[in-house]
C-alpha positions as CSV (number, residue, x, y, z in Angstrom):
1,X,-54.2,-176.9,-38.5
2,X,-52.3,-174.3,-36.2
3,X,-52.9,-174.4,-32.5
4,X,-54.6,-171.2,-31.9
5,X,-57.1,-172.0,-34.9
6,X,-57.6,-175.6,-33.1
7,X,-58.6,-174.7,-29.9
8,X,-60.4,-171.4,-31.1
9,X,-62.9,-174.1,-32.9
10,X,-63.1,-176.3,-30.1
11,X,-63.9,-173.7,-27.4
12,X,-67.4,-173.0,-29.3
13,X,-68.6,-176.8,-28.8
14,X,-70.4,-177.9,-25.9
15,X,-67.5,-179.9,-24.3
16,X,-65.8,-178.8,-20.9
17,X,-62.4,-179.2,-22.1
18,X,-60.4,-180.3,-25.5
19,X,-57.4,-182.4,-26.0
20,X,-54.7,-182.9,-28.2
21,X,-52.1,-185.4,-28.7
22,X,-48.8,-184.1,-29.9
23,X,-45.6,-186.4,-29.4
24,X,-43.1,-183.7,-29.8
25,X,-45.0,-181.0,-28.1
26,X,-42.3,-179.4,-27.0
27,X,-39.8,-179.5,-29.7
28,X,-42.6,-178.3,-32.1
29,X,-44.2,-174.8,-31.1
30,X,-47.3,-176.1,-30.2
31,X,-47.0,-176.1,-26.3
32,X,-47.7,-172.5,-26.4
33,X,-50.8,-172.6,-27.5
34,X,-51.8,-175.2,-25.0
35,X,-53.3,-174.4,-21.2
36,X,-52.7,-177.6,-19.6
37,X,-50.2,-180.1,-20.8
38,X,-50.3,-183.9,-20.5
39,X,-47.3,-186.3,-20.4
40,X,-47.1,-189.9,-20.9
41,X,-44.3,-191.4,-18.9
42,X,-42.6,-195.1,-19.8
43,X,-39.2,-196.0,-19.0
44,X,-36.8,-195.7,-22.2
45,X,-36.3,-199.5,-21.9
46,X,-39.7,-200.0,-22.4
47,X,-40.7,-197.6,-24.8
48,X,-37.9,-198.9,-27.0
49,X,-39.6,-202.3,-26.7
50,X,-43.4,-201.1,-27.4
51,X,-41.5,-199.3,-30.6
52,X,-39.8,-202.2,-31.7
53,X,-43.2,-204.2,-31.9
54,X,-45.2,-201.6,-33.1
55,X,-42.9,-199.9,-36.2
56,X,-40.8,-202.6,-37.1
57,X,-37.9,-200.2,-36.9
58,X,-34.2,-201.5,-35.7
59,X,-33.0,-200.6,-31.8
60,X,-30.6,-198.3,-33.6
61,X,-33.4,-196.1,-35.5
62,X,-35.3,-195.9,-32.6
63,X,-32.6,-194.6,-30.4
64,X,-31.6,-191.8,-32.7
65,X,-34.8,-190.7,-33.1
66,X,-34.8,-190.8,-29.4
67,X,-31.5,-188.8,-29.3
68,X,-33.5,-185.8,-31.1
69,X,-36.1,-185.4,-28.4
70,X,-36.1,-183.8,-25.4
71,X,-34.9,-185.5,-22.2
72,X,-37.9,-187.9,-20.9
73,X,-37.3,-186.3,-17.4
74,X,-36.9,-183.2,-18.6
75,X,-39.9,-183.4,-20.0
76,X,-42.0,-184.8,-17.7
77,X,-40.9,-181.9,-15.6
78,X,-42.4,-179.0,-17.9
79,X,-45.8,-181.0,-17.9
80,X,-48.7,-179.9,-15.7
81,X,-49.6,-183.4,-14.6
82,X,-48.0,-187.1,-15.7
83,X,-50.3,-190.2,-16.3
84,X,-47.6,-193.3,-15.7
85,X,-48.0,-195.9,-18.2
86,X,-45.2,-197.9,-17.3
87,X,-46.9,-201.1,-16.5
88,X,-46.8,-200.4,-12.6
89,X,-49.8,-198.0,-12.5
90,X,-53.0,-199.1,-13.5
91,X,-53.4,-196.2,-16.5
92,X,-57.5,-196.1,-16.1
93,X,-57.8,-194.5,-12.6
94,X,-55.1,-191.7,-13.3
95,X,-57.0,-190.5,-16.5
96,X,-60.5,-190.7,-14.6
97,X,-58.6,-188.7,-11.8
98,X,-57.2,-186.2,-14.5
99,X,-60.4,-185.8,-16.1
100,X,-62.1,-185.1,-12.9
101,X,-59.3,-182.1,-12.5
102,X,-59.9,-181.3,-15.8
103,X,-63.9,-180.6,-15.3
104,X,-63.2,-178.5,-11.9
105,X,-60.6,-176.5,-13.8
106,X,-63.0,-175.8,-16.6
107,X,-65.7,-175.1,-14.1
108,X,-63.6,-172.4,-12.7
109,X,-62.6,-170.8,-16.1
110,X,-66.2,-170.5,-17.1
111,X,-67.4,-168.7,-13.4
């Protein structure tokens, strides 16, 4: 479904805010659709190793599909807020945190 369509359903519901998970967001044209954007940040070392276990792919195929996205820094940089999920930072408080910012936001778009 295209992005404007997406969010054009999802602004008629009763929820504050909508969100949508997109792993290339901004190699694909869907950032500009988007208000607000997300990142999830892990270290390459480790998002290498959660890869491995979860796809069964070799270190090889997972690096060249790394090689075709956009710097992790980079990145990181163009998003509007980061949630570290690089087993330092407890990941619950920084999404209750977020959400909070969320609300407020969406509070002050509807006034």
């Amino acid at each position: 479904m295209g992005g404007e369509i997406w969010m054009e359903e999802r602004r008629t519901g009763p929820a504050p805010y909508a969100i949508r998970e997109a792993a290339l967001i901004f190699e694909s044209d869907a950032v500009r659709h988007l208000d607000f954007i997300i990142g999830v940040y892990a270290p390459a070392t480790l998002r290498i190793h959660r890869v491995l276990q979860r796809d069964k792919l070799s270190r090889e195929e997972i690096l060249q599909r790394m090689k075709n996205q956009i710097d992790e820094d980079i990145k990181m940089k163009l998003c509007d807020a980061v949630i570290y999920n690089d087993e330092q930072h407890l990941v619950t408080p920084q999404v209750l945190e977020l959400h909070q910012r969320l609300l407020r936001q969406a509070a002050t778009a509807a006034s």
